[in-house]
N, C-alpha and C positions, 0 to 999 in steps of 0.2 A: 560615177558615184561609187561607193563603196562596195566590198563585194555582195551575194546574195546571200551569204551566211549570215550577214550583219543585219540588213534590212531585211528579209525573211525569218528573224528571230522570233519566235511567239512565246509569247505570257499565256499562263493559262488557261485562257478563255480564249486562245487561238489568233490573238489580236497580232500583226504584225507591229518591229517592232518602226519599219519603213525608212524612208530617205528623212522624211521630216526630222524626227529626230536625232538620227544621222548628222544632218546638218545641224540641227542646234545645239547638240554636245561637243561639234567640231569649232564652232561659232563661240562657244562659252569656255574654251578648255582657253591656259593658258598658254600656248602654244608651244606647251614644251609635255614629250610624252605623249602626247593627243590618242596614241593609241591604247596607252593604257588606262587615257581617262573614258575611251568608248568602248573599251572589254568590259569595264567597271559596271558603266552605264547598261549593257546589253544583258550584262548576270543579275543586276539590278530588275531591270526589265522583266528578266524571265519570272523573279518570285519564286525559286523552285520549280519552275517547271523545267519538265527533260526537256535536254536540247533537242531539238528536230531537224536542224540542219549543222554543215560545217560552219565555221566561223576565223574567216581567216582574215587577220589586219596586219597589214605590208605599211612601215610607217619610214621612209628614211629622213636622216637626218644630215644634218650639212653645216661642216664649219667653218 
């Protein structure tokens, strides 16, 4: 799964932001980018709050 920065993200009220959604922004991106559509997703997620962990997305791509 993705790393723990990702799925460890919390929104203000400490909620993680998990695998689940992980996978459903992975599931709904268009397959192109993907990582910049789960940075997106994850800052979204936070709502201003401080980041509490790292957050590292390794995406490669292949032509």
């Amino acid at each position: 799964m993705a790393g723990s920065g990702v799925t460890e993200a919390e929104n203000s009220t400490k909620e993680l932001f998990g695998d689940e959604r992980v996978m459903n922004v992975l599931l709904t991106s268009n397959n192109i980018l993907m990582g910049d559509k789960l940075a997106e997703a994850v800052r979204i997620w936070r709502n201003g709050a401080e980041q509490n962990d790292d957050t590292t997305i390794v995406e490669i791509l292949r032509s």
